[in-house]
N, C-alpha and C positions, 0 to 999 in steps of 0.2 A: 504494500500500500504506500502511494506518494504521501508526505510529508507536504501540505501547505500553511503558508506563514501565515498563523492568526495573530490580526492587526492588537487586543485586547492586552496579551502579552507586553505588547510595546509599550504600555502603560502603566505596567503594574511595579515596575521596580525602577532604581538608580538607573540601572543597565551595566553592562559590561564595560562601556566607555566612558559611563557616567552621563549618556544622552540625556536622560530627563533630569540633570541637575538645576534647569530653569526651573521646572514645575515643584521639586523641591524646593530649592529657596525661595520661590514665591508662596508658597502654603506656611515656610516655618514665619517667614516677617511678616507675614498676615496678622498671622497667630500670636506672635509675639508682640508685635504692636497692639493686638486684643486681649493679652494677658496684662499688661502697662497697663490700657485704659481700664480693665477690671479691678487693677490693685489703685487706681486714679480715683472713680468713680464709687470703690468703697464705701469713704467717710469725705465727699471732696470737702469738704466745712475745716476738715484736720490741715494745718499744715506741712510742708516735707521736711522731713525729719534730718533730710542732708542737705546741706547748705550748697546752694549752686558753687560759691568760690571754692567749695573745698575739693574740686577737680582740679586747683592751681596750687594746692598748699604739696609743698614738697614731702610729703608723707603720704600724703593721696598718690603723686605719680610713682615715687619708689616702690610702693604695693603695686600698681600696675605696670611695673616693668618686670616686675619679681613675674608676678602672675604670668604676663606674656612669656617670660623670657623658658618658662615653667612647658606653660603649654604647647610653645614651638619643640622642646627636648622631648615631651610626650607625642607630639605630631611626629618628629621623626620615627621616633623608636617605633610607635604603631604602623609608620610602613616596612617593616618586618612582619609583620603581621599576614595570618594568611589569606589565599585573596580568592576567600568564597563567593566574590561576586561573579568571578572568572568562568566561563563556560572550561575555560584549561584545570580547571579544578575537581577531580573528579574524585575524591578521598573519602571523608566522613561524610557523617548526614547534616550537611551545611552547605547552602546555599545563601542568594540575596537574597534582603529581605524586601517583602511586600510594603511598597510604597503610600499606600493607606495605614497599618501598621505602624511602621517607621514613625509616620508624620503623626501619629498619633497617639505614639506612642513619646516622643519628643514635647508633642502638647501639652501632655498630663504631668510630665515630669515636675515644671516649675508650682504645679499644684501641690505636687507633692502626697497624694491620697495614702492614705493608710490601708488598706480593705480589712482590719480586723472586726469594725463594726462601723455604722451609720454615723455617729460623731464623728470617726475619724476620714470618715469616705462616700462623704451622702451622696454624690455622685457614680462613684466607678465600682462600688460595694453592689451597685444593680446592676451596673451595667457585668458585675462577673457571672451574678446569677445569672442572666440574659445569656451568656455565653455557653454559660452550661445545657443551657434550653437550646441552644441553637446545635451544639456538640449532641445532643441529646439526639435531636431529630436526624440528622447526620448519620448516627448508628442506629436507627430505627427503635429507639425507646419512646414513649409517651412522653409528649414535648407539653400538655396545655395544662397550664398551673391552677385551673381551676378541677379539673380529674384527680381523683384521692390520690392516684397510683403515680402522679405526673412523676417524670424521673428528675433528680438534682446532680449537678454537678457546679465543680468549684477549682481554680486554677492551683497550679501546685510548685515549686522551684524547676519542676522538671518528672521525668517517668521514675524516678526514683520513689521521690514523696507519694507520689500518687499510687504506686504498687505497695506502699506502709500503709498507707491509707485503707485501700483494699483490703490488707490481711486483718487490721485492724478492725473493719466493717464486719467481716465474717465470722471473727473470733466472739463480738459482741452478740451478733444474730445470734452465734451456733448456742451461746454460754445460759442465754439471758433467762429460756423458759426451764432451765434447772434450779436458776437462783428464785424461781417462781415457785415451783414445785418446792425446794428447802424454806422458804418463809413461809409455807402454807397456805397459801392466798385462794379463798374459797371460789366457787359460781364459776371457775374460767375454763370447767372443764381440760385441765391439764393430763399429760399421760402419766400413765401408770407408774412410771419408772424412770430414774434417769438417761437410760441407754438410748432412749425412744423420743424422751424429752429433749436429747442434744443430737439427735438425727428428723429434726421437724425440718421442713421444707422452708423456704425464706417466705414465701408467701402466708404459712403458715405461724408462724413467729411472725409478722408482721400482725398479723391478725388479731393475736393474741396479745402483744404490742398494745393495740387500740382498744382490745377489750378489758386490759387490766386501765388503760387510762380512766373509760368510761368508766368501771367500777370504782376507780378513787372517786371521781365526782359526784358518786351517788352517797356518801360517805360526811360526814361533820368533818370539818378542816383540820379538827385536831386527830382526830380518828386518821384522817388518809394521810397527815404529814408521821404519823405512826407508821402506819400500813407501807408508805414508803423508805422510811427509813429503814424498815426493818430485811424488805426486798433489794435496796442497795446494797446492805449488810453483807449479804450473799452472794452479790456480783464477783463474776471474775475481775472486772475492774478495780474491786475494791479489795479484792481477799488475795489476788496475787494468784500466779499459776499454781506455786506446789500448795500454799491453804487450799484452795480453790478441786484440787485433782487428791489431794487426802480426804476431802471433807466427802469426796463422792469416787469411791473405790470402784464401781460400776464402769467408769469410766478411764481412759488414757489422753494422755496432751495426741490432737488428731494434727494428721500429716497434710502436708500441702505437695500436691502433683505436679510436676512441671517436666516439659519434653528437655531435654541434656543442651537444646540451643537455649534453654530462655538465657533471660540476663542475670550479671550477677548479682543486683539486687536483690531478689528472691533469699540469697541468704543472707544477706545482710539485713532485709526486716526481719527474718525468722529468730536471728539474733537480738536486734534491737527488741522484736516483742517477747524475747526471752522464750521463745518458744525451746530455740535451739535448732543449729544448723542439721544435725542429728534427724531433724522431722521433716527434710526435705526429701522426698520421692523424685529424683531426674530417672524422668523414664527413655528408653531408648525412641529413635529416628526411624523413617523411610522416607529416605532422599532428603534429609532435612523437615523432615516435617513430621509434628508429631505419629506415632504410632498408635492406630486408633487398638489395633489388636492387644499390644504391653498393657494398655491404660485398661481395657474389662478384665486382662488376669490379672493386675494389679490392684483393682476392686474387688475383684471376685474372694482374693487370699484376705484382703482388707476385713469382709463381711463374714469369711470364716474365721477372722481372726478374732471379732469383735474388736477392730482396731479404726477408731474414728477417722474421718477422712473430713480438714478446714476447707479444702479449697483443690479444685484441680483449673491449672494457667492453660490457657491456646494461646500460643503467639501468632501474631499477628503483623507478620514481616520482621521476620528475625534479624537481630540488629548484625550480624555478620554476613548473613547469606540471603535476606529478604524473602524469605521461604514464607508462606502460608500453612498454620497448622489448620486442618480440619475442624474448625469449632462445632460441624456441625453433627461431628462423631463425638465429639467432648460431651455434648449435651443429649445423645443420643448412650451414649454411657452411663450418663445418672441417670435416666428414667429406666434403665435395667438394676442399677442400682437400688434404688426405690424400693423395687421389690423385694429387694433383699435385707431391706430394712436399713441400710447409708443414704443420707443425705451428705450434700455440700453444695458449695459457692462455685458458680463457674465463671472465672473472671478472663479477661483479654486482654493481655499484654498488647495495646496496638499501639506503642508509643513511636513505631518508624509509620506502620502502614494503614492506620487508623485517618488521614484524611484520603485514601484511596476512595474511603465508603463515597467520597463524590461522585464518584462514578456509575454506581449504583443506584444514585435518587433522582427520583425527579422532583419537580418544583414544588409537589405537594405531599411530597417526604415518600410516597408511595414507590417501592423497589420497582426498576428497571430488570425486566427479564434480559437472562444470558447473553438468546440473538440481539437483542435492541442494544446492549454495551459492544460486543462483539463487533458491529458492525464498523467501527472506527478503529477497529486494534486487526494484525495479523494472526495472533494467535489466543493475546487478551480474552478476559478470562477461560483459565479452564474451567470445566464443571465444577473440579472440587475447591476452588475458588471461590466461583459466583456463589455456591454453596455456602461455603463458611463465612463471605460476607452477608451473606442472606440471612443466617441463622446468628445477628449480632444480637438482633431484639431481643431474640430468648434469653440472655448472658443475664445476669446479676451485675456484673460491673464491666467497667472499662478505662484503659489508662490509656492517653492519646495524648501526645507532644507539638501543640502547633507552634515550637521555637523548631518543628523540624520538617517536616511536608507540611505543616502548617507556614512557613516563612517568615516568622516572628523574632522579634528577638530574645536572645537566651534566657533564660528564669522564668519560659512560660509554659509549662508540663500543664494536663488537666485528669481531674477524677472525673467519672462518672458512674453512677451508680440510677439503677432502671427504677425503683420506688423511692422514693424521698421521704418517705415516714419512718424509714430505718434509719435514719438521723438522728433521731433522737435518743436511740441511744448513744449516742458520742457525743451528747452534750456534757458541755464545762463553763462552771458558771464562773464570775469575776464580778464581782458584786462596782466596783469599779470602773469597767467596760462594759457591762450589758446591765439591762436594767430589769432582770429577774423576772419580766413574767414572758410567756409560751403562748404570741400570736398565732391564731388559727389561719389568718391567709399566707400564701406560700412565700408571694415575694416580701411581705413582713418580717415574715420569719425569721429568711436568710439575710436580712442585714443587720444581724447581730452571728455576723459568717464565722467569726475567731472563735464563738464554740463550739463547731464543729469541726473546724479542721484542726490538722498537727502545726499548725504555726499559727505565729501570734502575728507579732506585724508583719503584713505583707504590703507589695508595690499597685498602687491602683494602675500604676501607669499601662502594665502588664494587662490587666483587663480592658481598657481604654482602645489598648491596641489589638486585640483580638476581634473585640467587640467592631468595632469599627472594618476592621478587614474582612468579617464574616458578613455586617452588611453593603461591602463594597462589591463582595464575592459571596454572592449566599452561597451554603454548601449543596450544591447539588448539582450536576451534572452540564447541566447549561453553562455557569459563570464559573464557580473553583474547579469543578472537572476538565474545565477546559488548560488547565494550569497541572491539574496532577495528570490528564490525559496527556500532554507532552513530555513527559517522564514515561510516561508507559513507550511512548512511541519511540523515547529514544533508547531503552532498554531493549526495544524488539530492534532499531537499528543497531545497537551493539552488538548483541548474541547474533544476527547475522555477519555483522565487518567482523568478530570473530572466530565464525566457520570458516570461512573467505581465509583468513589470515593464518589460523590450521593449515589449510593444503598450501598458502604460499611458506611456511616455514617447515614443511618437508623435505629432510636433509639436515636441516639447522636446529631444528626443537618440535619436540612433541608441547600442543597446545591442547588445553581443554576447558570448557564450559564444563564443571563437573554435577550442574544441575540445572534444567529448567528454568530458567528466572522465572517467579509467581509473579514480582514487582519489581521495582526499579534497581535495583542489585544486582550487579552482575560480579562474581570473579573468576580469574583465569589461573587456571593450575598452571606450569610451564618446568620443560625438561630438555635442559639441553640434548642432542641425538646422540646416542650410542650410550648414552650414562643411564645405569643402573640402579645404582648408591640416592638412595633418599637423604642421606647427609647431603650429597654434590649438588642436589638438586634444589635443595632449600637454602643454600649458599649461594646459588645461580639466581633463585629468587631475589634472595635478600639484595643482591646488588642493582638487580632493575628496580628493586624499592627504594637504594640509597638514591637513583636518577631523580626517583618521584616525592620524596617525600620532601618535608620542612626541614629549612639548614636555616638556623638565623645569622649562620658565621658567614654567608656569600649570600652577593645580591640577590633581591627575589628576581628580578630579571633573568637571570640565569636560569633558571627553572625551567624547562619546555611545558610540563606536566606535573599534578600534583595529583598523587593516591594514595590508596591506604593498603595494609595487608591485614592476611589474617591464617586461619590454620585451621587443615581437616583433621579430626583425632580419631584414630578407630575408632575407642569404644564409643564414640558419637554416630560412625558411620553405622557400625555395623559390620560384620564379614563381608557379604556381598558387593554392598554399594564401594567398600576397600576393597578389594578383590577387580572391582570394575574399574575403578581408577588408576589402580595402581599399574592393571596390566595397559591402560591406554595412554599411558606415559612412557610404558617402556623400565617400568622400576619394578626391583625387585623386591618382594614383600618379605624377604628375608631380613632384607637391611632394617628395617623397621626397627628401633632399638627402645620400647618402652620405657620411659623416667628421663628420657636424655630426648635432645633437639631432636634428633633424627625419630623421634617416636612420631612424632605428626607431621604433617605435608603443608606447607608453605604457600601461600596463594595470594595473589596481588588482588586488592578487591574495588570495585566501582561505585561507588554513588551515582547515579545520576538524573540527577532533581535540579540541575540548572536547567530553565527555558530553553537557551540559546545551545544547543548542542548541536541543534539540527538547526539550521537555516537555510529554508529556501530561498529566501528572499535573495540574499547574496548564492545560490547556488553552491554553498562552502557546509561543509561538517565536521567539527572539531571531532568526531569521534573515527573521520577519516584520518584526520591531520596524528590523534594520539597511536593509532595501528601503526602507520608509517613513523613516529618515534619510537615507539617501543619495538617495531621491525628492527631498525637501525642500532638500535640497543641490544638487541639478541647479538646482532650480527656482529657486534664490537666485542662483544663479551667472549664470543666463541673463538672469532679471530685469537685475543688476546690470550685465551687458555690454548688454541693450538701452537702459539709462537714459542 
């Protein structure tokens, strides 16, 4: 399929050349002359606090030559910096940022918003809710805040926070109708037993959620601040894991599932919530992507074991290889589950390929079938793709990073979770910052945001700017898909230039795509010819990475190309899928030396989420221009080893 230049792109960023630097600087002096008259216009009756002469007193100019002289040393040193604007940048998951965004993200700054509550952020504290509603609809959760069920979300430093966030969500849900059951809390029809009571379905703990609220209310004030007291008593919140897991011997600290690609987050919250790294399940792969088959015997043994199960993760464009796990096997898992009497949380790591879901919606949030996305991509989605973005709605939660396919700037990660009434249990009061009572309408609610999330002050600015870029670009297939669709397109032109570039390095190196790309990730295995040694070969690697990667000691100039690497590990592959690679390199699966370098394989890997890669407009394709350096790169490397 031809690649034509959409004019919309042209819009959306600085650019590569920095073309729209007019349209920037005319939106920031707008703005900033409109932030002057707002701090003018304030109290104009006040007089200015700075005296016009004291722009001439010599202590006023010695501060501002400090300051310049300051920020010219920091201007240099930042062009070191690396230059994600660059279609020649093809490395991490960093690209420019969206020009709506940016500028509005720069707007909010001098306001300086707080988002931990309404005093500090009466503006941009709704405008995050807002975003979360709009990120909501996006993964086809219930967007409309007047539905019990509407879904909430809230921005985060990043996919980290927001997968804490998550385990933390699940551990409340899974904990909560046992601390019910031990305070004795009559009418709510509770189960039988602990075992049953901390394998309740989230819907179901929700429910029950709402039914013990209503029952405090039918209750004298002093009666239900009793009856409450005595049910926080019992919280694993309150009593800690081991009180919490002695006080109810029925039970075990439950495990969290995740495919051997997630990130490695995953144990560092398991750690931070004390769970312990010990409770993490990495299940094995096929082709990178989770194993729907592992995950029902790993259930199966689970539910013979009587061994609790917090959460099993689907990622959702793996941050090394952009693989798609199957979510729609994940959730096809638990309802087998079910019957075996496990419940859990099924959450989605989608913090690379979570604004993909653009391409999936139409204008009125309702899913695009298969053929109707299909028909702008070459091979775009496959079935078990469309599939698992299909089956997002059904998830419990989700972590989606728009500082990354979203084109924001960095510190802006997002939660989202499908009911918004299981918020409350993650409430933390501050008698200081919130003002103690529990609004029933939703956006009320949420702008008292710092008790539900894990941070205290946060950046309004961050919201400001999402907000703004999801209304510039609604998400759905028409206006932001049009932005993530050119990422698909240039990932199907990659994995083609590098089949193409395979047969022209016949003789010179074996090349391989060692997977399918699901989304815009692409990496290349690469083996010099006649070399056997998986040592030699990840040495051979390594050197076409020192071409590409970040040297702050030599000009950026210098640079032709800028990429990342990364590493296949058997026991991540698998036998087979190692077996398959190994032999289409030409290496031999002996060399393989477990605990030492030579144990995994070496692979140069691609982002490719800049616009500008493909351009027809000029008839030129930087992802032409990269094959033919990294062609010439092999071809020096080899020369050099046979001299």
């Amino acid at each position: 399929m031809t690649f034509s230049h959409d004019h919309v792109l042209d819009a959306c960023f600085l650019g590569p050349y920095g073309e729209n630097d007019t349209l920037l600087e005319k939106l920031m002096v707008e703005f900033l002359r409109d932030h002057v008259y707002w701090r003018r216009n304030f109290h104009p009756e006040d007089p200015p606090a700075i005296a016009t002469a004291a722009a001439h007193h010599p202590d006023y100019l010695a501060f501002e030559a400090r300051t310049r002289r300051e920020l010219h040393l920091l201007s240099a040193s930042l062009k070191k910096s690396v230059p994600f604007h660059s279609p020649r940048y093809i490395g991490h998951m960093a690209s420019d940022l969206l020009l709506p965004g940016l500028a509005a993200h720069m707007l909010a700054l001098p306001y300086n918003p707080n988002n931990v509550c309404e005093d500090a952020a009466p503006v941009t504290v709704e405008l995050e809710v807002k975003v979360g509603l709009q990120l909501a609809r996006m993964l086809g959760y219930p967007n409309d805040p007047s539905r019990p069920e509407c879904a909430f979300g809230h921005l985060t430093s990043g996919g980290t926070l927001a997968n804490y966030q998550a385990l933390r969500l699940a551990l409340a849900l899974k904990a909560f109708p046992v601390a019910l059951r031990t305070a004795r809390v009559p009418d709510l029809g509770l189960p039988d037993d602990d075992w049953h009571a901390f394998n309740l379905r989230q819907d179901e703990v929700i429910a029950l959620l709402e039914a013990w609220q209503r029952w405090l209310g039918t209750q004298r004030a002093d009666t239900a601040r009793a009856w409450q007291a005595r049910v926080e008593a019992e919280r694993i919140e309150q009593r800690g894991l081991p009180a919490f897991f002695a006080a109810h011997p029925q039970l075990q600290p439950p495990l969290v599932m995740a495919p051997i690609t997630a990130h490695y987050s995953w144990s560092k919250g398991l750690k931070l919530l004390g769970l312990g790294r010990d409770q993490l399940r990495l299940l094995p792969t096929k082709g990178m992507r989770l194993d729907a088959d592992a995950l029902h015997v790993a259930l199966d043994h689970c539910a013979q074991a009587r061994q609790p199960v917090l959460m099993c993760v689907a990622v959702l464009g793996s941050t090394e290889y952009g693989t798609i796990d199957p979510v729609h096997d994940v959730l096809a898992a638990r309802r087998q589950s079910r019957k075996q009497g496990i419940d859990f949380a099924v959450h989605v790591d989608a913090a690379w390929g979570g604004y993909l879901a653009t391409l999936f919606r139409r204008a009125d949030g309702s899913l695009r079938p298969r053929q109707e996305v299909a028909v702008d991509f070459t091979h775009f989605p496959t079935r078990e793709v469309h599939a698992a973005f299909a089956a997002l709605g059904d998830t419990d939660s989700v972590t989606v990073d728009p500082h990354k396919l979203g084109y924001l700037p960095y510190g802006t990660g997002a939660f989202v979770c499908r009911d918004h009434r299981a918020m409350a249990l993650l409430v933390e009061q501050a008698d200081y910052v919130f003002n103690g009572h529990a609004p029933t309408d939703y956006m009320t609610r949420y702008r008292s945001l710092g008790q539900f999330i894990p941070e205290g002050s946060k950046p309004g600015a961050s919201a400001a700017a999402a907000y703004v870029a999801h209304q510039v670009l609604p998400l759905e297939h028409a206006h932001f898909g049009r932005l993530t669709g050119a990422t698909i397109h240039a990932a199907e032109a990659f994995h083609a230039a590098a089949r193409k570039f395979a047969a022209t390095m016949v003789g010179h190196a074996h090349v391989l795509v060692p997977f399918e790309p699901d989304s815009n990730l692409v990496c290349l295995a690469i083996n010099p010819w006649g070399n056997a040694r998986v040592a030699h070969a990840n040495a051979f690697v390594q050197r076409l990475h020192d071409a590409l990667r970040c040297d702050p000691s030599r000009p950026l100039q210098t640079k032709e190309f800028f990429g990342s690497m990364t590493s296949l590990q058997p026991e991540r592959l698998g036998a087979s899928d190692t077996a398959r690679i190994l032999a289409a390199l030409g290496l031999d699966a002996g060399t393989l030396a477990p605990g030492q370098d030579s144990g995994r394989l070496m692979l140069l890997r691609h982002t490719l989420m800049n616009p500008y890669l493909l351009d027809a407009q000029h008839g030129s394709s930087y992802i032409e221009r990269y094959f033919a350096f990294l062609g010439a790169q092999i071809h020096a490397l080899t020369r050099a080893d046979a001299a």
